[in-house]
N, C-alpha and C positions, 0 to 999 in steps of 0.2 A: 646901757645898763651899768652904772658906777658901783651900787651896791648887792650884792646878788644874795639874797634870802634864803634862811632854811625851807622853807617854803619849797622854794624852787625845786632842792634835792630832794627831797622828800618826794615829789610827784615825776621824778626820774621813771621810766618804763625800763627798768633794768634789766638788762639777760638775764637766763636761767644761773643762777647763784654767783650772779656779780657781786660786789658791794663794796660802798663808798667807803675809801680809807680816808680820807680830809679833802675840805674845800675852804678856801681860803675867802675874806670879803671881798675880793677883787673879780672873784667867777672862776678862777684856778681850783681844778681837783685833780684827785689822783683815784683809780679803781683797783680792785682785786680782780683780774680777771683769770676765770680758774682755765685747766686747759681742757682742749676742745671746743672752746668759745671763740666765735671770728672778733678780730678789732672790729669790722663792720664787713656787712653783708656786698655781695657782690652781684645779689640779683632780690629779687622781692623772696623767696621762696627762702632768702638765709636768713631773714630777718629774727626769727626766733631764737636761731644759734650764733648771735650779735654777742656784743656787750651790750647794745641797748635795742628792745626791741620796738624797731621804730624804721620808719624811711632814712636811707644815707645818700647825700649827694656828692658821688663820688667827684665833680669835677668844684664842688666849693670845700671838702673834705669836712661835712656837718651831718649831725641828725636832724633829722624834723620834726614833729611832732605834735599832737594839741595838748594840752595840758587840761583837769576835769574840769575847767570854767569856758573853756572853747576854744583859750590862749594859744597863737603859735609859740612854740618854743621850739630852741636850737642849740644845739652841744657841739663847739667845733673840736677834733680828733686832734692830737697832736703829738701823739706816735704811732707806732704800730706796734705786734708782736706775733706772731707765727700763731696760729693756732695750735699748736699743740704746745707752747711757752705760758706758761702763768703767772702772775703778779704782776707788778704796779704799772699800769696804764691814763696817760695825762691826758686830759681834756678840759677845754675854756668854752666860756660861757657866752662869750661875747667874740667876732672875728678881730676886735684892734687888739686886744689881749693875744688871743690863738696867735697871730703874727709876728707879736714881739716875744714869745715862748717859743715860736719855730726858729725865730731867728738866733735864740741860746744853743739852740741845736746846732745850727748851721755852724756859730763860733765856738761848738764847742767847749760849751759853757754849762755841761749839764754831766753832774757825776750820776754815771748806771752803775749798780752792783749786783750781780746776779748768781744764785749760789747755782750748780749741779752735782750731781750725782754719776762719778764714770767709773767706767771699769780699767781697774788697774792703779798702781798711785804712783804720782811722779816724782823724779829722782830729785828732785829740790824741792822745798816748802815755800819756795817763793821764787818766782822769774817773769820774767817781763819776757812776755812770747813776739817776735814782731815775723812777719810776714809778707809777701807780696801775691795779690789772691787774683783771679780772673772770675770774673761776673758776669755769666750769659743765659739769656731766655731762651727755653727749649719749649715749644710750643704750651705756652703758659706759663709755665713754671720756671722758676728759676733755679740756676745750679751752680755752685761757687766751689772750688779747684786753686790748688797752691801751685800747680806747674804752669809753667808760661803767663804768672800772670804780674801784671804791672802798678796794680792798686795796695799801695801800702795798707797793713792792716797792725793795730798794736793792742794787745790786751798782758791787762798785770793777771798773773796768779797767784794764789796763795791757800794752800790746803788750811780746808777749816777741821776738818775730822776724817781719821779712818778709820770706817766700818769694823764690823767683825771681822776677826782672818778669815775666816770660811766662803765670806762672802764676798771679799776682794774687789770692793768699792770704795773711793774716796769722796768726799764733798768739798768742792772746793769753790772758792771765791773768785768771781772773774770779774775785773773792770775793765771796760771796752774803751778804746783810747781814739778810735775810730770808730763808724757805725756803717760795715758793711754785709750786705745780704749772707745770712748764714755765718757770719763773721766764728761766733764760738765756737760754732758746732766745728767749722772746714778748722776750726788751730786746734783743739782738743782732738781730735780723729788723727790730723799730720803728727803728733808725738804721739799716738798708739795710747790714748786715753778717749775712746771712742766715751759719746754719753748716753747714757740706759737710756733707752728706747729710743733713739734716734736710727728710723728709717730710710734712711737718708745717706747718712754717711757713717753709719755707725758700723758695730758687728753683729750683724744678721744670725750667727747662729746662736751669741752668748743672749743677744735679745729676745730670742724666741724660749731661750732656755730658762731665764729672769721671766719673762710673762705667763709663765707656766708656773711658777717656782711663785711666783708674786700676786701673780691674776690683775695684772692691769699692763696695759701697754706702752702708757705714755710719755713722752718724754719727761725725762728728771734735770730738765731747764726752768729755774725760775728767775722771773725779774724782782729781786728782792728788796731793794732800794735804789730811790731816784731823790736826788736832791740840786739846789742853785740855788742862786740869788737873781733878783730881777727887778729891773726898775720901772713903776709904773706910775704914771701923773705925777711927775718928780719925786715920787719918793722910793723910799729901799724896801726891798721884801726878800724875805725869805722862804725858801716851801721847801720840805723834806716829806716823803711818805715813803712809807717801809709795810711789804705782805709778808705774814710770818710765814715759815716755812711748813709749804704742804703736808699732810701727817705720814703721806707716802716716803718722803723723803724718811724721815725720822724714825721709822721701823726697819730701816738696812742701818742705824748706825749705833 
């Protein structure tokens, strides 16, 4: 597939209030995906609560699916995001594309920006937080910790706004320099700038106090912008896609 058609997007089985931010001639796109939405499904019965609702082959990292003329089509995934994280999520269209877009990953070659919403605001407006984190599976699940651990981890911050005084929230700008499991949440919680509704490693009681006060639970992590360059059938491209900022966000500030 050299050139991939509106066509194509268009007949996308999209999760419940997905939606396509750009897709480039090449089969490169980017999604909204809101939170509570899985990157993909991890048994038939998640299927619904996807980004796309559709068969995933976890071990090719693709969707499946027919298209309304009988057509197989295939969306290969080319990141992830926590379920309860929102915005821009990449996927190609074709697996030589998907490969040479994982491999920007791999070098590091792919700017993330992602805003949140914590409690408390930090004594600088900008610092480069670096880390050393421990990364281990706890039957299932995984859980990431700053003591004893040997995996470098780096993210710039940089406060974008703070909130009302009453409400003693900040939003701020994270760029991840590395890309390690729970990476923002474990550096924001280690300086005591836990983020609104993080269950995880956040503070359990101002979270329960906010969802009460707010009527919504969920984490105030978003993946707000993803951008590179990349090179494909010798020539240069560039892709940028940007999810504007949840309306939740925007009513604490």
């Amino acid at each position: 597939m050299s050139k991939v058609g509106k066509s194509f997007w268009e007949a996308l089985p999209l999760g419940r209030e997905v939606t396509l931010l750009t897709a480039d001639e090449n089969g490169l796109a980017a999604f909204n995906k809101p939170a509570g939405v899985l990157s993909h499904p991890n048994q038939k019965s998640d299927q619904p609560l996807s980004l796309l609702d559709a068969h995933y082959a976890l071990d090719g990292e693709f969707y499946q699916w027919k298209d309304p003329a009988g057509a197989d089509r295939k969306l290969w995934l080319l990141n992830r995001l926590d379920s309860a994280t929102s915005g821009v999520i990449l996927a190609a269209a074709s697996q030589d594309l998907a490969n040479e877009i994982r491999a920007q990953f791999k070098r590091k070659q792919v700017r993330k920006v992602y805003h949140t919403l914590v409690f408390g605001t930090p004594p600088k407006s900008v610092e480069l937080w670096r880390d050393l984190l421990a990364v281990e599976k706890r039957g299932g699940q995984i859980r990431t910790a700053t003591h004893a651990g040997h995996m470098p981890a780096e993210s710039r911050m940089s406060v974008v706004r703070v909130g009302r005084k009453q409400t003693k929230l900040t939003l701020m700008k994270l760029e991840p320099k590395t890309g390690r499991s729970h990476q923002l949440r474990v550096q924001c919680a280690k300086r005591h700038l836990p983020i609104v509704g993080d269950q995880t490693y956040g503070d359990f009681a101002r979270n329960r106090a906010f969802a009460k006060e707010a009527g919504t639970k969920r984490l105030f992590l978003h993946s707000f912008e993803t951008s590179f360059g990349y090179e494909w059938k010798a020539k240069e491209y560039t892709f940028a896609a940007k999810a504007a900022l949840p309306a939740e966000f925007e009513a604490w500030l």
